[in-house]
N, C-alpha and C positions, 0 to 999 in steps of 0.2 A: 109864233114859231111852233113848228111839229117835230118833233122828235120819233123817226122814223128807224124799227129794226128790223135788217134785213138778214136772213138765211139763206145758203147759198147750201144749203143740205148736203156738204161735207167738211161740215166741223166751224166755222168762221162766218162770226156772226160782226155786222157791219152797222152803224147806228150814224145815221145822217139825218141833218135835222135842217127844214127849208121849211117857206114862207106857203099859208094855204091857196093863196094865188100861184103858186108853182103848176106845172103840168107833169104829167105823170114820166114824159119826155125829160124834162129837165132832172127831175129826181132820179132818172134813170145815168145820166150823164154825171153825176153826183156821186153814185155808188162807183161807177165803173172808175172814178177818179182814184177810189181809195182802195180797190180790189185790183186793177190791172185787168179785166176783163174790157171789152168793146161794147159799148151801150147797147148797140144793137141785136149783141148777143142777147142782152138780158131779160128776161120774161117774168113782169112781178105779179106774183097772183097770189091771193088768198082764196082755199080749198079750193075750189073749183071757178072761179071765178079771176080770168085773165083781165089785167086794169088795159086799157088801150090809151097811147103815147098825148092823145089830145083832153084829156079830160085832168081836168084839175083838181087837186089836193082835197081843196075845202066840201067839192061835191061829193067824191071817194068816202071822204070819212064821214058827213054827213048822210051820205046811204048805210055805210055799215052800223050808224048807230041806230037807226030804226031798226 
């Protein structure tokens, strides 16, 4: 399990936690559950770096730790 925190960069931070077999897709539909936003609105990215809806959890953080 990952325990994931999200910033919606006006004030309200969101913490959902899912399986590193998840897709970036599913995590997305996970936040929107518990903010009221539309999944497809949402755009998760760290600094410069936008994740795309097909790539999966365990690769994501597996790159950011090198």
């Amino acid at each position: 399990m990952i325990e994931v925190v999200c910033n919606d960069r006006l004030g309200k931070k969101v913490r959902v936690k899912c399986n590193q077999e998840d897709t970036i897709g599913d995590l997305k539909k996970l936040i929107a559950a518990q903010t009221g936003t539309r999944w497809d609105k949402i755009v998760l990215k760290k600094w410069y770096t936008i994740f795309k809806d097909h790539v999966s959890l365990g690769d994501c953080m597996y790159r950011q730790c090198l």
